[in-house]
C-alpha positions in Angstrom: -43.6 -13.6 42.4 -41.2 -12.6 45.3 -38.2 -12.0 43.0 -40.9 -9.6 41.3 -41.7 -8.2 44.2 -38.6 -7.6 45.7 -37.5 -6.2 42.3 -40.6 -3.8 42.5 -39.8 -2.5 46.1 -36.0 -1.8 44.9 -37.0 0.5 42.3 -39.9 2.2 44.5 -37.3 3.1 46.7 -35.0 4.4 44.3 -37.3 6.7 43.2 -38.3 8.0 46.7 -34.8 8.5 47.4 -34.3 10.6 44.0 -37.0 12.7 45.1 -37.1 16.4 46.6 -39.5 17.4 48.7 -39.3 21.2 50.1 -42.9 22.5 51.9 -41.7 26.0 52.6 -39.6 29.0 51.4 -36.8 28.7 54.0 -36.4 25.2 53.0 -35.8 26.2 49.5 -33.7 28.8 50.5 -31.5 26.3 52.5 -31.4 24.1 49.6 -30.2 26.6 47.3 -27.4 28.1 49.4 -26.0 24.5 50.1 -26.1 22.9 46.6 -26.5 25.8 44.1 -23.5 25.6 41.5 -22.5 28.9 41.2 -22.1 29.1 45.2 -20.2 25.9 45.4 -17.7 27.3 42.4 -17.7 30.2 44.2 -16.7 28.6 47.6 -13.9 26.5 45.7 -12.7 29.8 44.1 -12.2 30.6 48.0 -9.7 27.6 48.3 -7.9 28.6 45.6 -7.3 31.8 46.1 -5.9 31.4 49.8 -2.9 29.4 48.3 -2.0 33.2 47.2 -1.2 33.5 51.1 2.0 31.0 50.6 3.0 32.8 47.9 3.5 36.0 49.3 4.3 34.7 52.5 7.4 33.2 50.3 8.8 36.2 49.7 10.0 36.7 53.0 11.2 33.5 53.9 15.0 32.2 52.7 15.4 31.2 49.4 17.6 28.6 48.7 18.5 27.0 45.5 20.9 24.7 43.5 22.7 25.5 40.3 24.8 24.3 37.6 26.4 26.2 34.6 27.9 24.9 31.6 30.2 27.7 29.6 32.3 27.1 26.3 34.1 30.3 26.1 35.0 30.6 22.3 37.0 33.4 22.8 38.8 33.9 25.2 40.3 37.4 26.6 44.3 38.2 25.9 46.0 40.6 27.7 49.2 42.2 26.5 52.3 42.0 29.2 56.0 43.3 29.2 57.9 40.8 28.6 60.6 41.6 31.1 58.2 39.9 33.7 58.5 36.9 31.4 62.4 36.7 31.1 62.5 38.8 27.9 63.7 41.5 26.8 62.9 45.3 28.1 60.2 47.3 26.0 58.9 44.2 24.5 55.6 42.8 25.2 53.9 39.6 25.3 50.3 37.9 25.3 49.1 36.2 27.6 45.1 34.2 27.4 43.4 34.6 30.6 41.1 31.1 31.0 40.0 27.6 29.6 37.4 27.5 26.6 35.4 24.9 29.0 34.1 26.0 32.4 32.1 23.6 34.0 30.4 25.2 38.0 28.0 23.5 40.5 26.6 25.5 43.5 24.2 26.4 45.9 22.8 29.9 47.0 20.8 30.6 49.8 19.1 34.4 50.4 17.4 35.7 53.4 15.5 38.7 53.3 16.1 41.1 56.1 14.2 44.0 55.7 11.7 44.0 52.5 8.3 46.5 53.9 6.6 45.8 50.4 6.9 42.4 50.6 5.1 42.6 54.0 2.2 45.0 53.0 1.8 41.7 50.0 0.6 40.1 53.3 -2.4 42.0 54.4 -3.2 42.9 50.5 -3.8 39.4 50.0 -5.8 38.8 53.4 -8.0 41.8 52.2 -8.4 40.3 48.8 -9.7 37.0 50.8 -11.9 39.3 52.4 -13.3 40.7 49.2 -13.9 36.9 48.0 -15.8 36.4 50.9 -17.9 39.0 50.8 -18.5 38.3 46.7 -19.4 35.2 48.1 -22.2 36.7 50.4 -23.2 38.9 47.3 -23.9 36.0 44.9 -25.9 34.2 47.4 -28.1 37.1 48.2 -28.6 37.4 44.9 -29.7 33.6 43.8 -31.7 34.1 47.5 -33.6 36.7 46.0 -33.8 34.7 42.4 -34.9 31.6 44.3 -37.9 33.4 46.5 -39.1 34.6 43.0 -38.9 31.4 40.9 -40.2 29.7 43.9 -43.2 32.0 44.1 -43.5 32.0 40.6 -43.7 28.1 40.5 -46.2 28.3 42.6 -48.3 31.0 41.0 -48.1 28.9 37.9 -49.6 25.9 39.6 -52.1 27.4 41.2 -53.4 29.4 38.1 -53.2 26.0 36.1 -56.0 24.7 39.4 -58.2 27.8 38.5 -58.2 27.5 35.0 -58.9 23.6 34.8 -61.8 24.9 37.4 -62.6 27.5 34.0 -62.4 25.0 31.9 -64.7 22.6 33.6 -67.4 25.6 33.9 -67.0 26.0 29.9 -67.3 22.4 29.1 -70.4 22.5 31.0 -71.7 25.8 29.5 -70.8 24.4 26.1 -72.8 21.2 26.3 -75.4 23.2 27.9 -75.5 24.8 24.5 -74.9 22.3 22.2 -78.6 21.3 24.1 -80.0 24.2 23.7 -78.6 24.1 20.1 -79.8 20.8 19.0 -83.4 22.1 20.2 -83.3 25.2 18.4 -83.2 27.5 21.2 -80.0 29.6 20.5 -78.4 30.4 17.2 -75.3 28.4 16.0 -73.5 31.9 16.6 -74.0 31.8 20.2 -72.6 28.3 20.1 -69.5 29.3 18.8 -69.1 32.0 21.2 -69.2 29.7 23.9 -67.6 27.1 21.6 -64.8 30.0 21.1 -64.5 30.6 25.0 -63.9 26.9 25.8 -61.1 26.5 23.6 -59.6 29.9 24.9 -59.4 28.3 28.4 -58.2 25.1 27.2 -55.3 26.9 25.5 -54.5 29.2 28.6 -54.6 25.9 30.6 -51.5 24.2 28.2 -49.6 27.8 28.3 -49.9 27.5 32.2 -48.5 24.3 31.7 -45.8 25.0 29.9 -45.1 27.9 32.2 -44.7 25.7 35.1 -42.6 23.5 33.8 -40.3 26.2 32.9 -40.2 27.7 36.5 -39.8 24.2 37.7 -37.1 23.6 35.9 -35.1 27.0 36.7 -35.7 26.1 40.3 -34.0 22.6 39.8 -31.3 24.4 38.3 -30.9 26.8 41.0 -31.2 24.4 43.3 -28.8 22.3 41.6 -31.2 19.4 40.4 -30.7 17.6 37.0 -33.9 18.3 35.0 -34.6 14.7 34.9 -34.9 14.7 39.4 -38.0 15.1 41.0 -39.1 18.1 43.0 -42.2 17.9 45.0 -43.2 21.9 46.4 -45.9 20.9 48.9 -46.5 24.4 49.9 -50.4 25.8 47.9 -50.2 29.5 46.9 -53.9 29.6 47.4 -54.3 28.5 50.7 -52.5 31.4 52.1 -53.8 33.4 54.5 -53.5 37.0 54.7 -52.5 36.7 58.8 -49.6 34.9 57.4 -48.4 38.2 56.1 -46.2 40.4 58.6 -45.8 43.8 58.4 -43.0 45.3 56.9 -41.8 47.3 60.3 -41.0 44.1 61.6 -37.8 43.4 59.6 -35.4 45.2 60.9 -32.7 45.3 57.6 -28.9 44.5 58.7 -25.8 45.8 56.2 -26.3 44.5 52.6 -23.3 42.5 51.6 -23.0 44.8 48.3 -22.5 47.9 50.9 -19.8 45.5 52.9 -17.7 44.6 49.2 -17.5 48.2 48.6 -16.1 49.3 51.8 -13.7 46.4 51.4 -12.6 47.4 47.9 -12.2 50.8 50.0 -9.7 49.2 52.4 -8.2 47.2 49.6 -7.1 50.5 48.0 -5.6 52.1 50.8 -3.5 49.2 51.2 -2.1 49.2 47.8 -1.7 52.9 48.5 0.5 52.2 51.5 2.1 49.6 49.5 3.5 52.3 46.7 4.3 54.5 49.2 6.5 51.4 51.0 8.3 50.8 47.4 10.4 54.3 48.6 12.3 52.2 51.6 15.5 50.6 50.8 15.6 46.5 51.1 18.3 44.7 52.3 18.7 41.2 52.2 21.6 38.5 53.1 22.7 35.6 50.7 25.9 33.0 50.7 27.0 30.9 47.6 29.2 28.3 47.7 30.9 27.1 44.3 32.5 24.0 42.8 34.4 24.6 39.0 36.6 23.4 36.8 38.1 24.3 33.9 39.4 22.3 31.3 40.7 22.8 27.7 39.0 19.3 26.4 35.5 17.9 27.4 36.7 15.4 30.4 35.0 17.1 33.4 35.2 13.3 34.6 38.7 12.8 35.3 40.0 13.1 38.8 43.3 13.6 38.3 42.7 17.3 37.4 41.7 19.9 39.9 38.0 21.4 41.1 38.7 25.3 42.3 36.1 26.0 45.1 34.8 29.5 45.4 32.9 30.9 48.6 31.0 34.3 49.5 28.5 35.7 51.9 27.3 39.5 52.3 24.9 41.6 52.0 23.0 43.0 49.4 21.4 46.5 50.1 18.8 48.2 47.0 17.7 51.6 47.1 15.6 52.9 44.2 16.5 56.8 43.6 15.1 57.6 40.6 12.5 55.0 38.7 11.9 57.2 35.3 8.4 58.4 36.8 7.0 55.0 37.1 7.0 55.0 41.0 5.0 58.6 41.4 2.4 57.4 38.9 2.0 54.2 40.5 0.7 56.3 44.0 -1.1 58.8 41.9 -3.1 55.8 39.8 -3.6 54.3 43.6 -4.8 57.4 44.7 -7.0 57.8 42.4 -8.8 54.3 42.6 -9.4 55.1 46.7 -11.1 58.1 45.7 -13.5 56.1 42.8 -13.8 53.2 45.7 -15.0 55.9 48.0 -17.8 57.0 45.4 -18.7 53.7 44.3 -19.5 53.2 48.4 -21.6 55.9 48.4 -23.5 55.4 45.2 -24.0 51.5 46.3 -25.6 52.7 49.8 -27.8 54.6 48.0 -29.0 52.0 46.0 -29.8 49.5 48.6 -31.5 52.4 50.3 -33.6 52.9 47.1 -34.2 49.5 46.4 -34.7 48.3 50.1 -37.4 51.0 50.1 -39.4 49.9 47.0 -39.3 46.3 48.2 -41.2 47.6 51.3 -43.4 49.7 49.8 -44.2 47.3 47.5 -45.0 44.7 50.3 -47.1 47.3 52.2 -49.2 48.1 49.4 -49.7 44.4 48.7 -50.4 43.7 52.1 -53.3 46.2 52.2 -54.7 44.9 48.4 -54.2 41.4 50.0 -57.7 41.0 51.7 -59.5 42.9 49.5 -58.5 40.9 46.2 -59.5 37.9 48.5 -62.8 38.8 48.9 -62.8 40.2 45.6 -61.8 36.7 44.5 -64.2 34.6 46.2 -67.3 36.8 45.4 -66.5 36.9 42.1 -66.7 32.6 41.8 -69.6 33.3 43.4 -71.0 35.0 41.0 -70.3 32.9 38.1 -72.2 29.8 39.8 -74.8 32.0 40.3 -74.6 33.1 37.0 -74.4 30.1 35.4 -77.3 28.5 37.3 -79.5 31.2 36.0 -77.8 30.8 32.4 -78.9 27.4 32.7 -82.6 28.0 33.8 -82.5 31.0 30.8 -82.8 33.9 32.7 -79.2 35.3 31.7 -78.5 35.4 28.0 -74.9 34.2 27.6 -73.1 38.0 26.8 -74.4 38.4 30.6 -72.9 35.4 31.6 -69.8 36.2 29.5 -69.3 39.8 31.7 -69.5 37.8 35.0 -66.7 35.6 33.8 -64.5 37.9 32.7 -64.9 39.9 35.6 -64.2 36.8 37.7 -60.9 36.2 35.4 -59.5 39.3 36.0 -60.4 39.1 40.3 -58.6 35.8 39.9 -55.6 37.0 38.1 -55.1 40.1 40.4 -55.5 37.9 43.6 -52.7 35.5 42.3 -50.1 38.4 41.6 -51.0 39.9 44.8 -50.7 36.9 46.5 -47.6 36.2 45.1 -46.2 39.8 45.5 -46.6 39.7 49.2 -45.2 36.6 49.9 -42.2 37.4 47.5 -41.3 40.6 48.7 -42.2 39.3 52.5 -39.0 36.6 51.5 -36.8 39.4 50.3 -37.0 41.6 53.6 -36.6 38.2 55.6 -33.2 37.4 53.4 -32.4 41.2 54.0 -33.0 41.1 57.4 -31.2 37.7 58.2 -34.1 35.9 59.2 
């Protein structure tokens, strides 16, 4: 019994330790930012692109390398002599071969640059283009911010309209045994039945599609949130106990830079330094290299035998590059850079005037919620009201059933609209608090 026990414990933990459990927005928020995938690719996308740094940083360090060549020269080069030179006769001439068919050469080469300005502008190109990743970082996590608050919200909206309509149905089982009663006695006519018949199994279907919808908004948050759709998540927060004092008023958040707005004035900066860069390609370079050389030559394949010489070869100087005249391709490289500052510099403006656009929608939206909020809540809860009434005096037969029938629906629709509402405040109320780095 103790193994059991013990066995029984094990698992219980197991499964408390696989759970989630998140009670508010923030929480979820956190949770998302920390273990989302798309963040953490993104953030590994980070690492790899800083190794770019060593790469241009490499360009103006020494290079130094080793080197080996192999030549069979199958034809060598003859040049005609006089032959006087040679002990012959005047006016004659003789040929002379210039070289062994096998060259064999070992070395090593070292360059340093000295002066190489586009190699240095590489250097604050590539810290901008960190930059830019950064701030694409900050761009994709206020956007799953914004997707989370909703799916969250939504989540929640779902569960609390699948607690309403199991309330429904529980109101339309009653009415419909009520009368299958009055049925059985022949008080009402089997069409009535059916109505009410009709109506309970209308509920019970909305109840399974809210269902359904839940589980589908649960699982996009586990997703989000980087859950496996088998792991628990427990949201302990209840849509419907909100209070409208919970709501704050939109003049209270205080909106700081959006990220979008900061990515387009660094693609701004980025293009000025590529700019800069094209215009640094007109400076000369000049650079400083040594080689040193070990070859033989030999008219057989015996590179091996010591007994014939290695001819050692040495050099050091400088090398200095000028470009004068590229074919065009250096004038229409700053003219195509130009050109992409000046579309950065619209895309800028366009962007803040989207955020502006959008920033003010979210907050009208909010306000207008805010002032619908209290009235849809008392909307709501005179509406239920008005069904118990009305089905107490459905029940004693002073309301035929179409007059019952109106009270419900009304009461559908106040339930509905104080659900969205509810949800659109608290929503859009999670959006300015992301937007205003709260």
């Amino acid at each position: 019994m103790n193994r059991y026990a013990l066995s029984g414990l094990m698992f219980f933990s197991l499964t408390v330790n696989a759970q989630t459990v998140v009670t508010t927005v923030q929480e979820v928020l956190a949770l998302a930012r920390r273990n989302n995938p798309e963040l953490i690719n993104a953030r590994q996308n980070r690492l790899t692109q800083a190794q770019q740094r060593t790469a241009s940083r490499a360009n103006l360090l020494p290079q130094a390398r080793f080197f080996t060549n192999f030549d069979y020269n199958f034809a060598l080069p003859v040049q005609l002599v006089p032959a006087e030179f040679l002990g012959g006769k005047p006016g004659e001439f003789r040929s002379l071969q210039f070289g062994l068919p096998y060259v064999l050469a070992a070395g090593t080469e070292v360059t340093v640059p000295v002066i190489n300005r586009p190699a240095r502008a590489d250097l604050g190109i590539v810290e901008q283009n960190l930059r830019i990743t950064d701030t694409q970082t900050l761009v994709l996590q206020d956007e799953i911010s914004t997707q989370t608050a909703r799916v969250y919200h939504a989540t929640l909206l779902t569960r609390s309209a699948i607690a309403l309509t199991r309330r429904n149905l529980l109101a339309a089982d009653t009415l419909t045994q009520i009368a299958r009663d009055r049925l059985d006695k022949g008080l009402i006519e089997p069409l009535e039945y059916n109505r009410i018949r009709s109506v309970q199994l209308t509920t019970a279907d909305v109840l399974y599609q809210n269902e359904l919808t839940y589980v589908r908004n649960l699982n996009q948050l586990k997703l989000i949130l980087g859950l496996a759709p088998t792991d628990s998540l427990v949201l302990s927060q209840d849509l419907t106990i909100q209070s409208a004092t919970t709501a704050i008023t939109a003049s209270v958040f205080s909106p700081v830079e959006r990220p979008q707005v900061t990515l387009q004035q660094a693609r701004i900066e980025l293009s000025r330094l590529q700019l800069n860069r094209e215009r640094l390609q007109r400076w000369p370079t000049l650079s400083a290299y040594g080689r040193f050389t070990e070859q033989a030559q030999r008219s057989q394949i015996n590179f091996l035998n010591t007994n014939q010489p290695w001819y050692t070869i040495g050099v050091a100087g400088l090398q200095f590059n000028w470009p004068i005249f590229t074919g065009g391709l250096r004038t229409s490289n700053i003219t195509r850079a130009r050109l992409q500052l000046k579309v950065a510099e619209s895309e800028l403006d366009y962007e803040r005037k989207r955020q502006q656009t959008d920033h003010e929608d979210v907050r009208n939206t909010y306000n207008q919620a805010i002032r619908s909020l209290d009235l849809n809540r008392q909307n709501y809860e005179l509406n239920n009201q008005n069904v118990e009434i009305a089905l107490i005096k459905y029940r004693s037969g002073l309301f035929a059933y179409d007059q019952y029938l109106n009270v419900f629906n009304e009461a559908l629709t106040a339930q509905n609209r104080y659900l969205n509402n509810l949800s659109t405040v608290f929503i859009n109320q999670t959006i300015l608090q992301i937007r205003s780095g709260q």
